[in-house]
C-alpha positions as CSV (number, residue, x, y, z in Angstrom):
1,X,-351.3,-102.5,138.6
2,X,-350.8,-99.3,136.7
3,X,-350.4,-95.2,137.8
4,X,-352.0,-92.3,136.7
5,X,-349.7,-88.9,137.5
6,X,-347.4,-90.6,139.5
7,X,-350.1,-91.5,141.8
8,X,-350.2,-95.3,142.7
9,X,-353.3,-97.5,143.0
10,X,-353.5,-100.1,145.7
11,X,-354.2,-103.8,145.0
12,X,-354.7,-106.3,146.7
13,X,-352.3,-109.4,147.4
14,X,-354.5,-111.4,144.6
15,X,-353.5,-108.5,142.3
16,X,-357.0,-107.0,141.6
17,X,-357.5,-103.6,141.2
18,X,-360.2,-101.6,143.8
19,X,-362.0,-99.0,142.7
20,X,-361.7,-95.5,144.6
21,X,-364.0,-92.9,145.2
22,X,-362.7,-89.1,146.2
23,X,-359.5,-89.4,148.0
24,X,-359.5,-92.6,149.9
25,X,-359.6,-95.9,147.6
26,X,-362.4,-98.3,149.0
27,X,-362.2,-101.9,149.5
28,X,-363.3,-102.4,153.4
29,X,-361.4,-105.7,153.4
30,X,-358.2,-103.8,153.2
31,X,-359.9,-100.4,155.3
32,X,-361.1,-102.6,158.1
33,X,-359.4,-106.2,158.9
34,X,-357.7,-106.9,162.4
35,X,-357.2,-103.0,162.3
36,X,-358.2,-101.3,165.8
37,X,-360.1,-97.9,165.9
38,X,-356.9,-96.1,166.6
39,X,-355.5,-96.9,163.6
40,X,-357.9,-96.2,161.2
41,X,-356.6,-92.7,159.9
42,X,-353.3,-94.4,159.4
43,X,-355.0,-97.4,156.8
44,X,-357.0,-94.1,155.6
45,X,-353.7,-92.7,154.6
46,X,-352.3,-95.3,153.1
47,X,-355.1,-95.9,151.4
48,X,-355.2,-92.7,149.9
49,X,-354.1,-91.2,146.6
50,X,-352.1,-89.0,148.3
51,X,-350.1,-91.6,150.6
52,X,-349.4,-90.5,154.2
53,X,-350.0,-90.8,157.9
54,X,-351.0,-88.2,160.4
55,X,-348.5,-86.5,162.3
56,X,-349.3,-87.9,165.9
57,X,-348.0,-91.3,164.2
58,X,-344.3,-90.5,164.3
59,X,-345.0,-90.3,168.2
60,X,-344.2,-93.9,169.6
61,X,-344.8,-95.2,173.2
62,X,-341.6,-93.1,174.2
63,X,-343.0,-89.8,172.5
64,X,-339.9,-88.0,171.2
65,X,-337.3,-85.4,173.0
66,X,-338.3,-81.9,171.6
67,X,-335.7,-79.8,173.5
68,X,-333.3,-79.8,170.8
69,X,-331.9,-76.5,170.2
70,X,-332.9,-76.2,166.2
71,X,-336.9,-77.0,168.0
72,X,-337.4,-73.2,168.5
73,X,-340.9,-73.7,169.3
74,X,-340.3,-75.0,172.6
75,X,-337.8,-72.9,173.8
76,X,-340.3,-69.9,173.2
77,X,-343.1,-71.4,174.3
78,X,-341.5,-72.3,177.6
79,X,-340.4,-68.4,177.6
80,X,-344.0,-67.2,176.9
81,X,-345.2,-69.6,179.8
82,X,-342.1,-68.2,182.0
83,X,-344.1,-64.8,181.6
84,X,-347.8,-65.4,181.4
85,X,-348.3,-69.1,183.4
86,X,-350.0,-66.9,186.1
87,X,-352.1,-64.7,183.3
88,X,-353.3,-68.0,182.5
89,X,-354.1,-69.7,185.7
90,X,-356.3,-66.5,186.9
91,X,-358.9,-67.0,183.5
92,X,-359.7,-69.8,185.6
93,X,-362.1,-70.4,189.1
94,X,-361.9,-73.5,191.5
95,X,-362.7,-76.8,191.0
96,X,-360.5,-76.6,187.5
97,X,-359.6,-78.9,185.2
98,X,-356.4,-78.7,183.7
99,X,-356.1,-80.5,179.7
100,X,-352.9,-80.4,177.9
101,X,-353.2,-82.4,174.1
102,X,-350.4,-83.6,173.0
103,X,-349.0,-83.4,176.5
104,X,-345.6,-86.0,176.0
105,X,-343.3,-85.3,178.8
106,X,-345.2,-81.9,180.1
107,X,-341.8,-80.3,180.7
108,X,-343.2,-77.2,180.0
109,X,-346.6,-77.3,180.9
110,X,-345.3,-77.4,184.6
111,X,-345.0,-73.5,185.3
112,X,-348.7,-73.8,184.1
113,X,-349.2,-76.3,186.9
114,X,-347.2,-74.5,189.1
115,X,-349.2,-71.1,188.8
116,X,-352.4,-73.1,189.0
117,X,-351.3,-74.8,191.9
118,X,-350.2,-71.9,193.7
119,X,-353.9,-69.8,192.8
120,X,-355.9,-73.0,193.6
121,X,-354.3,-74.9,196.1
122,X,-355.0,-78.7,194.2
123,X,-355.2,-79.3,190.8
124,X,-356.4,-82.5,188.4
125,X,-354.3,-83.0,185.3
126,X,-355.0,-84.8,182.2
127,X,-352.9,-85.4,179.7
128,X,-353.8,-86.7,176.4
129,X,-351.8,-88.4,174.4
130,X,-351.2,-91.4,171.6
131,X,-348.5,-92.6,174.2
132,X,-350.5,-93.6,177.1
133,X,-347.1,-95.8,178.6
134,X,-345.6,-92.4,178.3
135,X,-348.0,-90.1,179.8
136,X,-348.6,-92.9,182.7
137,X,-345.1,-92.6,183.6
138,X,-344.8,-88.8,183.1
139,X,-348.4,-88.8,185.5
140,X,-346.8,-90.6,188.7
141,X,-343.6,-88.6,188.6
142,X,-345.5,-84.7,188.5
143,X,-347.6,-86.4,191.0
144,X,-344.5,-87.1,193.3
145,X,-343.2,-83.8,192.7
146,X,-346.6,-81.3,193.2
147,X,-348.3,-82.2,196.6
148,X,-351.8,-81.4,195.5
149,X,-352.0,-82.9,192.5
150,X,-354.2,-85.4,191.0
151,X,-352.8,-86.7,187.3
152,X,-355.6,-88.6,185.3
153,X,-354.1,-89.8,182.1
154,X,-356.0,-90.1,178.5
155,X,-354.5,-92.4,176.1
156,X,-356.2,-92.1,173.3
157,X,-356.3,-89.6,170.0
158,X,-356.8,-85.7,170.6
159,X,-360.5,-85.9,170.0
160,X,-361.5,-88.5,171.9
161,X,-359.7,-86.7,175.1
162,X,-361.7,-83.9,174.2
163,X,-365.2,-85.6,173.7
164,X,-364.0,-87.7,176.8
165,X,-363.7,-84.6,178.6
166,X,-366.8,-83.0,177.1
167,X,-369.0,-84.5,180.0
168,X,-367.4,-83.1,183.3
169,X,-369.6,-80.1,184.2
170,X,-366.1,-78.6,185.9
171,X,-364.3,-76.1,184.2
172,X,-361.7,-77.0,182.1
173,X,-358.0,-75.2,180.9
174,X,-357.2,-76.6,178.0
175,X,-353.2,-76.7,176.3
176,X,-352.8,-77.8,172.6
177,X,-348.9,-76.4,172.3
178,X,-346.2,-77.1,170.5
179,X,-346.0,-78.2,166.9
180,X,-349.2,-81.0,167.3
181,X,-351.7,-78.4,166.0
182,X,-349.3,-77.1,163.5
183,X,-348.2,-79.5,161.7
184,X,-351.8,-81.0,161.2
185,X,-353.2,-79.8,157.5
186,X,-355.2,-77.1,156.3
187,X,-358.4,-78.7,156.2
188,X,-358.1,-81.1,159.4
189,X,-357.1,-78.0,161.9
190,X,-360.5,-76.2,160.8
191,X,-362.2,-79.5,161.8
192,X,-360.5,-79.8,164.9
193,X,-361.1,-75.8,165.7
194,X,-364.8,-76.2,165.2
195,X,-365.3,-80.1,166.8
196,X,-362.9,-78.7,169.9
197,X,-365.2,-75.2,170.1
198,X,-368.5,-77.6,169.9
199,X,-367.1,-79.2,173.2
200,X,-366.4,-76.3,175.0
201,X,-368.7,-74.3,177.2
202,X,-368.3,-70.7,177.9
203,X,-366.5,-71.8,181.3
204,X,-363.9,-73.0,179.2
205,X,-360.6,-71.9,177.8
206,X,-358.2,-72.6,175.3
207,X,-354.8,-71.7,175.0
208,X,-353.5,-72.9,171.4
209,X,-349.6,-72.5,170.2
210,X,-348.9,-71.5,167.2
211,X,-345.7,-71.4,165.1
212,X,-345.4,-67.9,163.6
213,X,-341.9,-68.3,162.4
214,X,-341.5,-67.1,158.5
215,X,-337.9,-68.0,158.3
216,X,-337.1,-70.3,155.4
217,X,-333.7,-71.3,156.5
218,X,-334.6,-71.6,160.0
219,X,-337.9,-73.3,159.0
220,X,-335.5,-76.4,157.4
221,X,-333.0,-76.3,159.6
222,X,-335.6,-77.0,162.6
223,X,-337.1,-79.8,160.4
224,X,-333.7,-81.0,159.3
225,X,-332.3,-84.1,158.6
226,X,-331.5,-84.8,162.6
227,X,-335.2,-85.8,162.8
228,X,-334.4,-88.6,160.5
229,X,-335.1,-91.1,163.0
230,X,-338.5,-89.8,164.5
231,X,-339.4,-88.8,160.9
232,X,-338.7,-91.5,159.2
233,X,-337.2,-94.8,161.1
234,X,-339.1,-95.0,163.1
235,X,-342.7,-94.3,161.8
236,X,-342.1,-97.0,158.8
237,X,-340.5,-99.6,161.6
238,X,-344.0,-99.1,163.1
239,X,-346.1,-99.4,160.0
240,X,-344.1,-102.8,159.5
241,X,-344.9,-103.3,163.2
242,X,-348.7,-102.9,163.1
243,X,-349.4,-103.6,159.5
244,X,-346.8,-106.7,159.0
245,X,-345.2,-104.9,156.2
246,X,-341.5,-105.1,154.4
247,X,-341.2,-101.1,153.6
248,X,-337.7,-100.2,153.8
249,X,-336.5,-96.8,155.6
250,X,-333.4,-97.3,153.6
251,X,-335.0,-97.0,150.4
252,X,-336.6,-93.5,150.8
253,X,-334.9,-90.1,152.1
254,X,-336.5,-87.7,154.1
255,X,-337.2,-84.4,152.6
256,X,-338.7,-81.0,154.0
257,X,-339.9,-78.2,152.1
258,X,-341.6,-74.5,152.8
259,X,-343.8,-73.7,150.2
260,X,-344.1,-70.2,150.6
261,X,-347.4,-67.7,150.0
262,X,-347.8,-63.8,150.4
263,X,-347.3,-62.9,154.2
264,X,-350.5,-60.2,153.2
265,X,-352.6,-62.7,151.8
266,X,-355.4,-65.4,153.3
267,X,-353.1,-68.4,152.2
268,X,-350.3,-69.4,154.6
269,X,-347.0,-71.3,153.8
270,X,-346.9,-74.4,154.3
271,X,-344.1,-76.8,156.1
272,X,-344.1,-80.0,153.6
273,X,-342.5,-83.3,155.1
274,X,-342.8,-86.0,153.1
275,X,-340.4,-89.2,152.7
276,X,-338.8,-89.6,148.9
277,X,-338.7,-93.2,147.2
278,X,-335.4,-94.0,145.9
279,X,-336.6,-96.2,143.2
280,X,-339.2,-98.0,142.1
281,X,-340.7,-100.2,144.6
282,X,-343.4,-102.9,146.1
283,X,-344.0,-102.3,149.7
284,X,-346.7,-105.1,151.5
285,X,-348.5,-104.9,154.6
286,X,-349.5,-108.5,154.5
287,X,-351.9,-107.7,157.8
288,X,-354.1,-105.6,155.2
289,X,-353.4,-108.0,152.3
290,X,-352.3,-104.8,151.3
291,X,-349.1,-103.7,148.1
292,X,-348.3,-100.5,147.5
293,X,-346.1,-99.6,144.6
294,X,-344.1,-97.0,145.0
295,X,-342.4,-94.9,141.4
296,X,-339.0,-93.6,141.7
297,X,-339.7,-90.0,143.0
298,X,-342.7,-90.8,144.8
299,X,-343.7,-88.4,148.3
300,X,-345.6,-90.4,150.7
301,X,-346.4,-87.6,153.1
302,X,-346.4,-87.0,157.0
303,X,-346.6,-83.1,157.4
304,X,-347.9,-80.6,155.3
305,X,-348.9,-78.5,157.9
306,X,-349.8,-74.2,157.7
307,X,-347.7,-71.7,159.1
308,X,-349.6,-68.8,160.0
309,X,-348.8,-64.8,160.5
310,X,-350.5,-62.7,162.9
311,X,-352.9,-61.2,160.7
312,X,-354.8,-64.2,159.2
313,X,-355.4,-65.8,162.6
314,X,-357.1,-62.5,164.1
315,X,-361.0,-63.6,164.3
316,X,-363.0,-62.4,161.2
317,X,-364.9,-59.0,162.6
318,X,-368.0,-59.8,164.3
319,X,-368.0,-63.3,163.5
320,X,-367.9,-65.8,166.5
321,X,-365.7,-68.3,167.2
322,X,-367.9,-71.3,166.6
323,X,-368.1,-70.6,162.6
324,X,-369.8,-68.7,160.3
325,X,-373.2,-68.0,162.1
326,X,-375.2,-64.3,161.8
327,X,-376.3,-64.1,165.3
328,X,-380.5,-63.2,165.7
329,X,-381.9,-60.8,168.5
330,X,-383.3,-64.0,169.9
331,X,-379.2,-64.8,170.7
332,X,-378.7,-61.7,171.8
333,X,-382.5,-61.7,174.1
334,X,-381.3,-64.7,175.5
335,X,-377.7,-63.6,176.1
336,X,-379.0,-60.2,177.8
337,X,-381.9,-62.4,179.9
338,X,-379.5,-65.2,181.3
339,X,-376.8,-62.1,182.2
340,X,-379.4,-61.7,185.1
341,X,-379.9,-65.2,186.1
342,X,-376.5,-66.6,185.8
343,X,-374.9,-64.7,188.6
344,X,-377.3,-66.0,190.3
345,X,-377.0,-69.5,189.4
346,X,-373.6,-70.0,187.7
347,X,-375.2,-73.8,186.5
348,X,-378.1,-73.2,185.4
349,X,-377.0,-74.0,181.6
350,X,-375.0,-77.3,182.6
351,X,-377.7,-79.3,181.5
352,X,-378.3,-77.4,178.2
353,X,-375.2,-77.6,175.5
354,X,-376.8,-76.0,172.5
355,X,-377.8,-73.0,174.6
356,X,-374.4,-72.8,176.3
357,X,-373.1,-72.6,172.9
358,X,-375.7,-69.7,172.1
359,X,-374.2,-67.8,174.7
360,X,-370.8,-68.4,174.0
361,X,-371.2,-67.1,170.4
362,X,-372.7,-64.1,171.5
363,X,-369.8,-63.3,174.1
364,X,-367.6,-64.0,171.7
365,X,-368.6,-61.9,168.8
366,X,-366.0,-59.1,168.3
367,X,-368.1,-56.1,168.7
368,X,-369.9,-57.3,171.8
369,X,-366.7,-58.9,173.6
370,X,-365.4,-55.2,173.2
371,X,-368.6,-53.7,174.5
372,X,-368.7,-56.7,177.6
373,X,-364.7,-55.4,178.5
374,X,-364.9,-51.9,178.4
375,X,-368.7,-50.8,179.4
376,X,-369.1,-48.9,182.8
377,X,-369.5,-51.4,185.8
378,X,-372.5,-50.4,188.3
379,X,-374.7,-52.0,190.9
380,X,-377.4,-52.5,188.2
């Protein structure tokens, strides 16, 4: 066993040393024994030279009460939905799917079921979630209170709800509030952005939460030390859970930190929550045949998620949402050719993804969104 820059390398239980390529040390007995798909990331992370585990893996079967009053998030977001639940149900046309990621208990996604409900008449809900128990419960209860209602519950990572989703033709609302998208990293929320916008047609919508707050104090005091036991208890009771390990809670401290960047610049801050080892240490997950060794000091990491402004989530000017792609005056031919067919034939793309996603692009670009909003409406 031996370090390089503080940065541990994982054996295992025989004591041999794997080798590692990039980020993620390889040794696929390790990566892949007993482990189910769903946990995969996790053994990923830990795995990794920089140790953590995703966010959604400090949600148990329970989820986690965010109504605290240091969680300012929800208590805006349920004010913004207060104002605009009924903006949001009228971007939508019947049959309608309504898709909340990350839905836990759904205590504030009911005024958007509410508004829907009221413009629609009947509604089908799914909620996706790590907690299926959770969202089963939380399913039959709205169900009992919204006559109209049909709940349809996704246990199961974000993605997979979303690819799950991908292949009803119906059009679909979709919610991602909260802190879920926020506290995911840089580099994993433009993946999601762009894997969530390939799934999407141009019936679709997305409505995505951000937190906007620039607060330092306020930032730590919301991620303060009364989240000690969904930060930290109980994620490592559950790694000893799954993974049969011996990692003790009571041998790291929780710490958060805001790393702060230029509010004019491209960069964001960041929220950094990571849990601090005490002292030098050998954690096993004998399930893995898995020891990690831990230096005093250590950050094994479970949030390190960007905290945006305003002006560097405004779309990039005439670039559409789906990435980087110059659009040709074939996309724009098409666009301008199936403007005539599809009233006629709202479906007639249903079939055909790639060009759905042509058209979307086009609608989407800045420039011609504008143009599409405010040009003169005739019979013609």
């Amino acid at each position: 066993m031996r370090h390089d820059s503080g940065v541990s390398y994982v054996t295992k239980v025989t004591g041999s040393v794997t080798t590692k390529s990039g980020d993620v040390i390889k040794n696929n007995d390790v990566i892949i024994r007993d482990v189910p798909p769903s946990l995969i990331p996790v053994v990923a992370g830990l795995t990794s030279q920089r140790k953590r585990v995703p966010f959604w893996y400090l949600f148990d079967t329970r989820g986690v009460v965010t109504t605290s009053n240091t969680y300012g998030v929800w208590q805006k977001e349920y004010s913004i939905l207060q104002s605009h639940s009924d903006d949001i149900a009228s971007k939508t046309s019947s049959p309608v799917i309504l898709v909340e990621l990350g839905s836990g208990a759904s205590s504030k996604t009911r005024l958007v079921i509410e508004a829907m409900l009221r413009r629609h008449g009947s509604l089908e809900f799914v909620p996706v979630d790590v907690s299926k128990e959770h969202i089963e419960e939380v399913g039959h209860q709205l169900e009992l209170d919204y006559e109209g209602l049909t709940v349809k519950p996704f246990g199961g990572l974000y993605m997979d709800g979303v690819r799950h989703l991908s292949t009803r033709n119906e059009p679909k609302m979709m919610l991602f509030l909260g802190n879920s998208f926020s506290n995911t990293c840089l580099h994993e929320q433009v993946d999601m952005m762009k894997d969530i916008r390939a799934q999407l047609t141009t019936k679709d919508r997305l409505v995505l939460g951000l937190d906007m707050n620039k607060d330092r104090d306020s930032l730590l005091e919301a991620y303060g030390q009364q989240w000690v036991t969904f930060q930290k208890d109980n994620p490592i009771g559950r790694l000893n859970k799954d993974f049969d390990g011996d990692m003790d809670a009571a041998k790291f401290e929780l710490v958060t930190d805001v790393i702060e960047k230029p509010t004019d610049g491209d960069t964001p801050n960041y929220v950094m929550g990571y849990w601090r080892s005490l002292a030098a240490q050998r954690v096993k997950f004998r399930r893995l045949g898995l020891n990690l060794d831990f230096q005093s000091g250590e950050k094994f990491f479970f949030t390190d998620g960007p905290n945006w402004t305003e002006l560097q989530v405004e779309p990039a000017p005439d670039t559409p949402p789906g990435g980087e792609e110059r659009l040709t005056w074939a996309d724009i031919t098409f666009f301008n050719t199936l403007g005539w067919v599809t009233p006629l034939d709202p479906t007639v793309l249903d079939r055909f993804p790639n060009l759905t996603k042509v058209m979307g692009d086009v609608q989407y670009q800045q420039g011609i969104a504008r143009w599409l909003k405010e040009r003169p409406q005739t019979n013609m």
